[in-house]
PABAFI-170998 format. One record per residue (C-alpha): residue in one letter; chain; x, y, z. Coordinates in steps of 0.02 Angstrom, whole numbers, plus 50000, padded with zeros to 5 digits. Layout:
REM PABAFI-170998
A, A, X, Y, Z
...
This chain:
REM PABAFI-170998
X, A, 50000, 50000, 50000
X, A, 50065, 50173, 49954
X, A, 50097, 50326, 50059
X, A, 50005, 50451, 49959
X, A, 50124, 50620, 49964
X, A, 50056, 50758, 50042
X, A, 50068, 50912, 49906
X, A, 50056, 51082, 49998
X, A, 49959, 51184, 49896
X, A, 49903, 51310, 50000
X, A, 49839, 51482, 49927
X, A, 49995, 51555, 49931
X, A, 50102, 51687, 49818
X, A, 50229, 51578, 49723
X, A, 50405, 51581, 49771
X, A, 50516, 51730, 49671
X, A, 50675, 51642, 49739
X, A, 50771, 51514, 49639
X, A, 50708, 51337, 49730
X, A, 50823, 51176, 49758
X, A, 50789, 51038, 49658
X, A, 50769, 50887, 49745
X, A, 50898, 50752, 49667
X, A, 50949, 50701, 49874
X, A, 51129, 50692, 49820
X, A, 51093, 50651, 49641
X, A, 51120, 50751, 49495
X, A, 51038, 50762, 49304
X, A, 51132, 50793, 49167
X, A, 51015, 50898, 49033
X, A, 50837, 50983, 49108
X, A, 50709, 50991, 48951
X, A, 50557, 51088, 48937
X, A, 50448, 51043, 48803
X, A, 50317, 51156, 48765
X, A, 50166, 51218, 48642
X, A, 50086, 51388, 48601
X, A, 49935, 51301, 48595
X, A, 49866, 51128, 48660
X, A, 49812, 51002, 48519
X, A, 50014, 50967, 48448
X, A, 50056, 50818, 48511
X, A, 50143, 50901, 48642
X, A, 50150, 50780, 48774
X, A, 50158, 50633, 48649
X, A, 50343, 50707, 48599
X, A, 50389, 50723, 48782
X, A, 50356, 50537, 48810
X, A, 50433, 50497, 48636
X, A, 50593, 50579, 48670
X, A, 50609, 50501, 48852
X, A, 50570, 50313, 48777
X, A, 50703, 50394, 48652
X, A, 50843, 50429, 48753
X, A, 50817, 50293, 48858
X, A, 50836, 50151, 48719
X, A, 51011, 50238, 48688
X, A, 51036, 50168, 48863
X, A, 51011, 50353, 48956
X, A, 50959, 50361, 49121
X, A, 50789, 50484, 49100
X, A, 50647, 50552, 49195
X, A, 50483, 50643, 49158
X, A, 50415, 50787, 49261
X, A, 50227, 50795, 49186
X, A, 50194, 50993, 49214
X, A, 50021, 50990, 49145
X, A, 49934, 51005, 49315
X, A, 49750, 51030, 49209
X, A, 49790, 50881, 49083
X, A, 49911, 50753, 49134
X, A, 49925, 50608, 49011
X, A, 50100, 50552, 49018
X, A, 50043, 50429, 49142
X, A, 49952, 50351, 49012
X, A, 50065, 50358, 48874
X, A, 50189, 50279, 48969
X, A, 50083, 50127, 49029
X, A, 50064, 50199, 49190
X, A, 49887, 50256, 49213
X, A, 49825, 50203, 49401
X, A, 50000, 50206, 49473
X, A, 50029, 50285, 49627
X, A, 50182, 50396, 49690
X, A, 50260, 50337, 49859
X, A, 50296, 50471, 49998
X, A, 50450, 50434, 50114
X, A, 50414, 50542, 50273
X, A, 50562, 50509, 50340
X, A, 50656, 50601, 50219
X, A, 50510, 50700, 50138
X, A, 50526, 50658, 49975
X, A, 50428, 50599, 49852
X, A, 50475, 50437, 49763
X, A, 50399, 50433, 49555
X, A, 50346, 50297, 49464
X, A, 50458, 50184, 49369
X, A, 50381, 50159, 49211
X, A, 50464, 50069, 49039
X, A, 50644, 50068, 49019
X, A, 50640, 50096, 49219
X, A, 50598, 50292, 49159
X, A, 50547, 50395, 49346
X, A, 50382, 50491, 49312
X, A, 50300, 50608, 49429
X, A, 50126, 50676, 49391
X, A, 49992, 50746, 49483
X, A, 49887, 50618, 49381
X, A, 49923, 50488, 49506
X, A, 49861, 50599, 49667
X, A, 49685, 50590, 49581
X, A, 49554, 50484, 49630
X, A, 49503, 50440, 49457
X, A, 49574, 50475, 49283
X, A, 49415, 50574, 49250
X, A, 49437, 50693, 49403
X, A, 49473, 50851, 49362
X, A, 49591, 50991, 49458
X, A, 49512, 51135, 49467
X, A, 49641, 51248, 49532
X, A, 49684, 51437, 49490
X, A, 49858, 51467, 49461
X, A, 49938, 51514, 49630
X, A, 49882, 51330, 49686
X, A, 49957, 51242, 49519
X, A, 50124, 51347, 49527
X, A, 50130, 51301, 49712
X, A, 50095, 51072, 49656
X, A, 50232, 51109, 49538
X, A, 50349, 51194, 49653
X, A, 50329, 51042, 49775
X, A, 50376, 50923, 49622
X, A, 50532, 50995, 49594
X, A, 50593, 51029, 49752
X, A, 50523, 50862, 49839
X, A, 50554, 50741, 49733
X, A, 50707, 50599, 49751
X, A, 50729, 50571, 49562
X, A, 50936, 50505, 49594
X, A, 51066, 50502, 49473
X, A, 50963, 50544, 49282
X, A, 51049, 50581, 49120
X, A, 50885, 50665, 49062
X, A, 50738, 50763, 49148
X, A, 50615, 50812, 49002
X, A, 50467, 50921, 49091
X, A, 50287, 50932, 49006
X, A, 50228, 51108, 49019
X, A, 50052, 51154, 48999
X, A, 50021, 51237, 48826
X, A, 50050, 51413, 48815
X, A, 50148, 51546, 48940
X, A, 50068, 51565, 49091
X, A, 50081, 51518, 49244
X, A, 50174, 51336, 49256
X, A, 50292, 51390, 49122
X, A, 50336, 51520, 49191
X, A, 50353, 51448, 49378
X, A, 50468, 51311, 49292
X, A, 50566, 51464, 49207
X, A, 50594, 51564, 49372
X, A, 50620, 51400, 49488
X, A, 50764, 51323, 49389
X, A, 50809, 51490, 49330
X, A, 51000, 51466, 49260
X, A, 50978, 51265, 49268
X, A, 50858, 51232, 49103
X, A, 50965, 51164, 48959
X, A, 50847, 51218, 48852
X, A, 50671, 51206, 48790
X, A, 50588, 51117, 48637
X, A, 50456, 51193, 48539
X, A, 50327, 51070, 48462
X, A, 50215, 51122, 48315
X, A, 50105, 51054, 48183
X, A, 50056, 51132, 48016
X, A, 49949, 51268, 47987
X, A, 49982, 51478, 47991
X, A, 49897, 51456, 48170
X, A, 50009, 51346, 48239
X, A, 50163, 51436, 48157
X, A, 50113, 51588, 48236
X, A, 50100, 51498, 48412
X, A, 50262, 51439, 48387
X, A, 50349, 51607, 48362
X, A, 50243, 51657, 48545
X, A, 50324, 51516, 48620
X, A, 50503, 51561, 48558
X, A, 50491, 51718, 48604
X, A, 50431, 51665, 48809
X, A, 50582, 51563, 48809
X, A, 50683, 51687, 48763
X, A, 50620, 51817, 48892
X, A, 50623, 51700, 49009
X, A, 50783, 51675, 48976
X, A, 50793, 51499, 48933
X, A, 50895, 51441, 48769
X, A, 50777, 51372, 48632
X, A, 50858, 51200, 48573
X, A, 50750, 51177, 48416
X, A, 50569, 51157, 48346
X, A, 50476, 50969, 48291
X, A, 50353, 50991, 48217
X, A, 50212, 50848, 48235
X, A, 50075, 50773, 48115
X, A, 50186, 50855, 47960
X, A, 50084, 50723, 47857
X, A, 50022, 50560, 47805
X, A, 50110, 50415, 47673
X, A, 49970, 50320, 47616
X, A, 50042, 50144, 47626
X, A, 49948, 50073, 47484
X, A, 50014, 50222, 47343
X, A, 50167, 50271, 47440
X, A, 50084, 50460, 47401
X, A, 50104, 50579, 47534
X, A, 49970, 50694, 47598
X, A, 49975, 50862, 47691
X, A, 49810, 50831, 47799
X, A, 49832, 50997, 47901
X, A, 49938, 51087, 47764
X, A, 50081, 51134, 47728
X, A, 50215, 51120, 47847
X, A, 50264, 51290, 47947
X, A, 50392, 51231, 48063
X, A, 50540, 51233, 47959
X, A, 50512, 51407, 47899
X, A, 50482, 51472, 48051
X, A, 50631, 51383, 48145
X, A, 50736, 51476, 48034
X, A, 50654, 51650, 48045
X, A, 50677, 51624, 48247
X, A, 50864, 51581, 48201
X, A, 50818, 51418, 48294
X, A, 50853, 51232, 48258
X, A, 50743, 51147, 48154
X, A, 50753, 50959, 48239
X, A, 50646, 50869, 48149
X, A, 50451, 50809, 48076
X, A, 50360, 50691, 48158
X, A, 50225, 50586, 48000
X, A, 50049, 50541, 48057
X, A, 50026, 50351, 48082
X, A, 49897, 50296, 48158
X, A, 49963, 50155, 48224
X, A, 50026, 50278, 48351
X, A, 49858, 50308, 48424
X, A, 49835, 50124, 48435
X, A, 49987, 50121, 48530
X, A, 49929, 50262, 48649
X, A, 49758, 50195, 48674
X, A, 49849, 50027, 48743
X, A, 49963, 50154, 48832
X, A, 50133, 50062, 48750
X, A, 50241, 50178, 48688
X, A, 50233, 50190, 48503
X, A, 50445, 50175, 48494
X, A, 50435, 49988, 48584
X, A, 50272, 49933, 48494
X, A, 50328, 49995, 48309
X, A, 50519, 50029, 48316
X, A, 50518, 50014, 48127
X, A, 50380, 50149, 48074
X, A, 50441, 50302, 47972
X, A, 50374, 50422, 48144
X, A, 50504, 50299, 48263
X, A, 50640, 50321, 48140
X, A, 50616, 50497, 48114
X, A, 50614, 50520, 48306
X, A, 50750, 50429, 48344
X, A, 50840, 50547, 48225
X, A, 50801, 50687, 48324
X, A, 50854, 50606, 48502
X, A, 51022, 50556, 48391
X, A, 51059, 50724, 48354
X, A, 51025, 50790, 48529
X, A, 51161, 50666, 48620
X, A, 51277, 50712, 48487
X, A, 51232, 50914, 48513
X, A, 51253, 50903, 48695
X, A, 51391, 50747, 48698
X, A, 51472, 50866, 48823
X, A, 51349, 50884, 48961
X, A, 51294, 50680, 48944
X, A, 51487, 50645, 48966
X, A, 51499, 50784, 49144
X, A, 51616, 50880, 49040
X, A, 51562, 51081, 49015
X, A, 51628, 51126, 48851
X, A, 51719, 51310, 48860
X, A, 51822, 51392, 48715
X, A, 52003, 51433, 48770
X, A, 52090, 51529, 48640
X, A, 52294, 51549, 48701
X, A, 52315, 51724, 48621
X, A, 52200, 51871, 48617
X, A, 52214, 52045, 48580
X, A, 52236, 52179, 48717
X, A, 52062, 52197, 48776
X, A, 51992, 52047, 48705
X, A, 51875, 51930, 48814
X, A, 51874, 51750, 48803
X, A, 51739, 51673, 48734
X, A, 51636, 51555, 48832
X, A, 51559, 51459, 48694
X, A, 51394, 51506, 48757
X, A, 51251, 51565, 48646
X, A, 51075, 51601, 48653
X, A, 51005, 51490, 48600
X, A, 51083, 51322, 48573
């Protein structure tokens, strides 16, 4: 029987201060915020794809699900009626182990029933979220990825101001369509005033190969997140194809990477978590990369090698 933790939520102002993550001695490598401008993406399907991503390249990864008012990583990862386990003696919360022994925390698990809903204004969602992050005993992870809520209020922003300095970056997931493009560009721009480096955009549901014709189709049009990567001067990581063999997989809750490793949306994927170990080799290995040039002119400054946006 599980020790439900108890989450302080009082009616409260959130902190200002920079808060302590709870790794109890541990320590995580790269801290990922994947976020929308709007809800409907695919959002927190990417978040549980890259996790099941980096941890079939044999990374050590956790999930902070952010989305207080629509948790579903629980479910995506085959974890939907879990329960989190609360170790007064320490006063910590323990998450979930879920496929590929990835640690999940939601505040899915702290309902009664999956059709429960919070109903919570923002002081008392900032506050849940708060308590995640500084409460929770998540040990030695190569990966955190953290589901935020679509858009930029209040949960992104708590996440921005409580690991202010400590984000690697954040990930921007689209799909096509001028509306979404111009949500993107929203959520570049909170990242950057925020102050958090913008690693790249996916963009999700770019289309659909017919498997009979081979003929591709452009079921929500054209794909905008390319184009608009590269007016934001961001990275442009990758598409992810409609299949809908991926909603079969979600509906079982089995990630769609272990169930169909071989479909064009797993191999694309898997691209995109390829290119992320090799872009930030560096910080997997414990090694901070820094640009030391032997000779500079008389008032020069050396470079740290930081930009950004990565």
């Amino acid at each position: 029987m599980s020790n439900k933790p108890n989450i302080n939520v009082k009616v409260q102002q959130p902190q200002k201060q920079q808060i302590k993550l709870g790794f109890s001695a541990g320590n995580v490598k790269l801290k990922i915020a994947v976020m929308s401008g709007k809800g409907g993406v695919g959002k927190s399907l990417i978040t549980a794809a890259l996790a099941v991503g980096f941890a079939l390249r044999g990374l050590k990864v956790g999930v902070l699900d952010a989305d207080i008012y629509g948790p579903t990583i629980p479910k995506l990862l085959g974890l939907a009626g879990s329960s989190l386990y609360y170790d007064d003696k320490r006063d910590v919360i323990i998450p979930a182990t879920g496929p590929l022994n990835i640690k999940v925390v939601s505040i899915d698990f702290l309902l009664p029933s999956e059709d429960s809903a919070v109903v919570w204004r923002g002081v008392l969602v900032s506050k849940a979220i708060e308590d995640f992050l500084s409460k929770t005993d998540w040990g030695d992870l190569d990966v955190m990825m953290i589901d935020l809520p679509p858009g930029t209020g209040d949960a992104p922003l708590t996440i921005a101001q409580a690991l202010s300095g400590q984000l690697t970056g954040s990930i921007i997931v689209s799909a096509p369509g001028d509306v979404s493009g111009r949500i993107v560009k929203k959520a570049i721009d909170f990242s950057r005033k925020v102050k958090v480096p913008v690693i790249g955009v996916i963009e999700n549901m770019c289309c659909f190969t017919c498997p009979d014709t081979g003929k591709t189709y452009y079921v929500f049009g054209e794909p905008e997140g390319k184009r608009m990567a590269e007016e934001a001067n961001v990275s442009f990581l990758g598409e992810i194809p409609l299949d809908p063999r991926i909603s079969e997989a979600n509906n079982a809750g089995v990630p769609f990477l272990l169930k169909y490793p071989d479909i064009e949306a797993s191999r694309k994927l898997m691209t995109v978590i390829d290119s992320l170990m090799g872009r930030f080799k560096d910080e997997l290995s414990g090694q901070t990369k820094r640009e030391i040039r032997l000779m500079k002119l008389p008032g020069e400054e050396e470079s740290s090698g930081n930009e950004e946006d990565k």
